[in-house]
C-alpha positions in Angstrom: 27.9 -10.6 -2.8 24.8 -11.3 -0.6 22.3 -13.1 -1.8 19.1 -14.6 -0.8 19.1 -17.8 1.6 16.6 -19.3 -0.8 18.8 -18.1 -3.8 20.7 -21.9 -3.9 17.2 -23.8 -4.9 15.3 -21.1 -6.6 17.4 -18.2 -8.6 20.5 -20.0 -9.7 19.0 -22.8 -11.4 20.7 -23.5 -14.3 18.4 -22.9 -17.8 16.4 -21.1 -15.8 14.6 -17.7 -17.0 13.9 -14.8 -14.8 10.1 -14.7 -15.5 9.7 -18.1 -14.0 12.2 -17.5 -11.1 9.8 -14.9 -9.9 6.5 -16.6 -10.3 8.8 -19.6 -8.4 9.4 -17.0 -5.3 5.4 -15.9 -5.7 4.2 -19.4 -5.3 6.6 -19.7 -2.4 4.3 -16.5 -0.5 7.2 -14.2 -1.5 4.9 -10.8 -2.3 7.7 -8.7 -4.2 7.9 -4.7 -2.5 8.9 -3.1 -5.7 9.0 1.0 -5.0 9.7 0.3 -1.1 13.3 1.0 0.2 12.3 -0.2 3.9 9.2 -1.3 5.9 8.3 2.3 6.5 7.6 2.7 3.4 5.6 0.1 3.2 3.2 1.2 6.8 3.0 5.0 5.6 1.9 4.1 2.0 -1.5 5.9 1.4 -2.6 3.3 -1.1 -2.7 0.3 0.7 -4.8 -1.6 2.8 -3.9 -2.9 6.3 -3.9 -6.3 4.5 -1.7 -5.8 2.0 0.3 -3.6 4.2 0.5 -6.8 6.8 1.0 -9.2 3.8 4.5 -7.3 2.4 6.1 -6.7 5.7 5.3 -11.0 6.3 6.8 -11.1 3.2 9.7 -9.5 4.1 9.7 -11.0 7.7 9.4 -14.6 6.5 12.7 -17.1 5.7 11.6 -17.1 2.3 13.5 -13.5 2.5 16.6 -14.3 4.4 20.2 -13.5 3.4 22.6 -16.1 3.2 24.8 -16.8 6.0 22.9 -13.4 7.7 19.9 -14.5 9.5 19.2 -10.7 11.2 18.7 -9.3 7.6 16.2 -9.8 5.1 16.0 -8.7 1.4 12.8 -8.7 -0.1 12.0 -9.5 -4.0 11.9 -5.6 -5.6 14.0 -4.0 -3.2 17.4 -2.6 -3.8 19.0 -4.3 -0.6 18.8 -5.9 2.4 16.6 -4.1 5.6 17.5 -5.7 9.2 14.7 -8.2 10.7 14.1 -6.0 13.6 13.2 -3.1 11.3 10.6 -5.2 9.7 9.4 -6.7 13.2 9.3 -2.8 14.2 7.5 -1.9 11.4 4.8 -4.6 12.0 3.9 -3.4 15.4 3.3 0.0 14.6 1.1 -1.0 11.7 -0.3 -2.6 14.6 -0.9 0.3 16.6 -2.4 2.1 13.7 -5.2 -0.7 12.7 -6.2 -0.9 16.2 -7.0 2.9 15.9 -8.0 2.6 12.9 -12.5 2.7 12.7 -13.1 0.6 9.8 -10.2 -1.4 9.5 -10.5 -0.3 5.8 -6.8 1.2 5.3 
């Protein structure tokens, strides 16, 4: 069973309700990517801003989002499992590409 690095101190607390464990990994900068299967997902999304776009795939990036005892993978809160580091890293620099292109920044 994988499971989050941060898992140990924040999800398995004993007496501890979902609701809270998830405003826990928001205060912790955890954004969750609910509806994304992988960072491309995230970069082609018509809806989103380069700045939101930038702040999920840090999200996912960041330690806060490791797996357990699998430091090249990351599995970020509202996805259904685990995407490899590089992938997200991949996806970063082609969002990127795009904003630099991009006129008014706005998307």
């Amino acid at each position: 069973m994988m499971r989050l690095a941060t898992s140990e101190q924040i999800f398995d607390l004993q007496g501890v309700h979902a609701p809270y464990s998830l405003r826990t990994a928001l205060e912790r900068g955890v954004r969750p990517a609910v509806g994304f299967q992988n960072p491309d997902d995230v970069v082609k999304d018509p809806h989103l801003t380069f700045r939101d776009k930038r702040e999920i795939l840090s999200s996912w990036a960041s330690d806060a989002s490791a797996v357990q005892d699998e430091p090249r993978l990351r599995w970020l809160l509202g996805t259904v499992e685990p995407v490899p580091l590089d992938e997200v890293r991949a996806a970063m620099k082609r969002l990127d590409a795009m904003e630099a292109g991009h006129d008014d920044g706005a998307h």
